[in-house]
N, C-alpha and C positions, 0 to 999 in steps of 0.2 A: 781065537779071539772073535768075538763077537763082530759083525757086520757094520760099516757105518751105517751111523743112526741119523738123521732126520731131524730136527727140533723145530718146534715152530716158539720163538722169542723172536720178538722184535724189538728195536732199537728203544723204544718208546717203554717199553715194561724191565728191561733190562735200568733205565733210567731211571726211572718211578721205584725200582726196588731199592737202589743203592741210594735214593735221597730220604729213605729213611735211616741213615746212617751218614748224613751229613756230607755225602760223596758226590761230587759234579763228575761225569765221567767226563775223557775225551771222544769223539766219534773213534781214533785208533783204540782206545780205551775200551769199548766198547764191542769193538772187532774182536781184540782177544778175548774179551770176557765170552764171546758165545763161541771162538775156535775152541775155547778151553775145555768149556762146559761139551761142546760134539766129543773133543777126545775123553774127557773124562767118562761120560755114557758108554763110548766105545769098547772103554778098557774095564770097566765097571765089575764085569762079569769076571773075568780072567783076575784082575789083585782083589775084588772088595776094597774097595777103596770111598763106597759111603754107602746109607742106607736111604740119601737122602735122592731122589731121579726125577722128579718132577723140574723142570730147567726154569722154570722162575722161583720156586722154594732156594735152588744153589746156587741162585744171585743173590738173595735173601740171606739165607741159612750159609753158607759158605765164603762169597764173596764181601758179604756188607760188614759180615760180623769179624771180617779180616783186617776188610780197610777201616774199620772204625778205627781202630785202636792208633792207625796214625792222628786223628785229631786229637788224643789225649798227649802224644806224646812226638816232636817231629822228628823222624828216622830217616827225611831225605838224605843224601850224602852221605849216608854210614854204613856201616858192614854189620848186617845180622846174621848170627846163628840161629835157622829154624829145627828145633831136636823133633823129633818123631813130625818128621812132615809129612807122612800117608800120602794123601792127595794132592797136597803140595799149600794146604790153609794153615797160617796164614803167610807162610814164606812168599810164595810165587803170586798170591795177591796182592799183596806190600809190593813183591816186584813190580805189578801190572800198572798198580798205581804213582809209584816214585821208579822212572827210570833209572834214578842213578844211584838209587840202592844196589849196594853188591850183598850177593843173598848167596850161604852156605845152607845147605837143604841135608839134613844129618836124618837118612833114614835104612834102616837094617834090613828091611824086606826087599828083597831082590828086586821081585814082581814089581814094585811101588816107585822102586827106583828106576826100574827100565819105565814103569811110565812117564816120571818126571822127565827124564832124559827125554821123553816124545815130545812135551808137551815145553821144555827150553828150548828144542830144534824146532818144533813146528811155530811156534811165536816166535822163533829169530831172538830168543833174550841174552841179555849179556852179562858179563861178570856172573854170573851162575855158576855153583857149583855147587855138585850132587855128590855127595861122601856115602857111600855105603854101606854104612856100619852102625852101630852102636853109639850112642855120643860119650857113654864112659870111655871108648877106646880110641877117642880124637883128642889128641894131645895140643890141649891150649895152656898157650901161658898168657900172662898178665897183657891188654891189651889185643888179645886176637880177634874180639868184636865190638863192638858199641853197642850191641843189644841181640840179646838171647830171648827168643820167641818158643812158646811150649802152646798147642790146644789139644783138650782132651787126652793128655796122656796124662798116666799117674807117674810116682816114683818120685814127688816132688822133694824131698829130701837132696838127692842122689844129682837131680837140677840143680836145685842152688849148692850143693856144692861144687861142680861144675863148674857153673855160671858166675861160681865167686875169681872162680883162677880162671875164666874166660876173659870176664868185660874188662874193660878200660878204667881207669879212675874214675871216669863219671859216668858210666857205662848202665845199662836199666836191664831188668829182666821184663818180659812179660809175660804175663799167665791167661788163659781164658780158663776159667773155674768156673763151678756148681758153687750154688748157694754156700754149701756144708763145708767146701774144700777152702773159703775165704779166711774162715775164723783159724783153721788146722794151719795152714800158710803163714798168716800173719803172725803167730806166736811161735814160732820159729825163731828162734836169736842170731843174731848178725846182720838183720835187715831194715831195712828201714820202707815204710811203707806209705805210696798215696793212697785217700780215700778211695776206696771199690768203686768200680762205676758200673751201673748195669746195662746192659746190650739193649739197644733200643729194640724192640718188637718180640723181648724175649722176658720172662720176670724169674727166671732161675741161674741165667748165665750172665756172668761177672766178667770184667777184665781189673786186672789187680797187677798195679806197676812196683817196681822195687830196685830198691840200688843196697848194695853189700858195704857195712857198716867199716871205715876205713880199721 
């Protein structure tokens, strides 16, 4: 494993990033966004777990474009399933920012998951939990979540069926999409869809909500 690294972020540009995404940190808020951002550099080299390393672009590119999607939709109080969390965007940011989300973090790569595990013991988080596997071979039934989070992974098919025998009656999916993947997504049957909204600071990346037609 690579050496701890160093970062120079300050409180003030950490802020400035995430208020283009409609986000007031708290100063704790703020704490773990830059412990997070040290272990992620750290482990960086050992899982790949972004292309992204400059530490203000991953409050930007990582951070903002996580917690936006709680002002479309409010997730305080609920239990989300994050499938392919990699790094842990946007499970363990949604953590960062609503404490008392309880967050399943569903990722297959070993590596990926020993760092998420670092990165809920070195932030002290709670209600976490890190499943290791595949999210086809996590056995939910009806009610197991209130909202099923996906970024950047494909296989969307194979999600919302998932996602259907996952969520709650009024349960929401959400998706971070490409331009291209919005139109492919949405004409999919059994779903019902709000209007795309685009990522503030981004003109290619979408977030696209949906809930499973009774």
């Amino acid at each position: 494993m690579a050496i701890d690294k160093k970062i120079e972020l300050s409180d003030a540009q950490i802020i400035e990033q995430l208020s283009a995404f409609g986000v007031r940190p708290t100063t704790e808020q703020v704490y773990k966004i830059r412990e997070y951002i040290i272990i992620l550099l750290k482990w960086n080299d050992l899982a790949s777990l972004t292309t992204v390393t400059n530490p203000v672009d991953i409050v930007s590119r990582h951070f903002g474009e996580s917690m936006f999607a709680a002002s479309l939709l409010p997730v305080e109080n609920g239990r989300l399933a994050d499938v392919g969390s990699g790094a842990g965007f946007p499970g363990l940011a949604l953590k960062i920012l609503h404490e008392d989300l309880e967050v399943i973090l569903i990722e297959s790569n070993n590596k990926k998951s020993a760092f998420l595990a670092e990165v809920v013991r070195s932030l002290e988080l709670k209600d976490v939990e890190i499943l290791p596997t595949r999210f086809e071979e996590v056995r939910a039934e009806s009610g197991f979540v209130n909202f099923v989070t996906a970024r950047a992974v494909g296989g969307f098919p194979g999600i919302l069926r998932w996602s259907k025998k996952a969520l709650s009656p009024r349960g929401h999916l959400i998706l971070w999409v490409g331009v291209e993947d919005t139109s492919k997504i949405s004409s999919i049957s059994g779903w019902t869809w709000q209007p795309t909204v685009r990522i503030p600071e981004s003109q290619r990346r979408f977030i696209l909500i949906g809930r499973p037609i009774p």
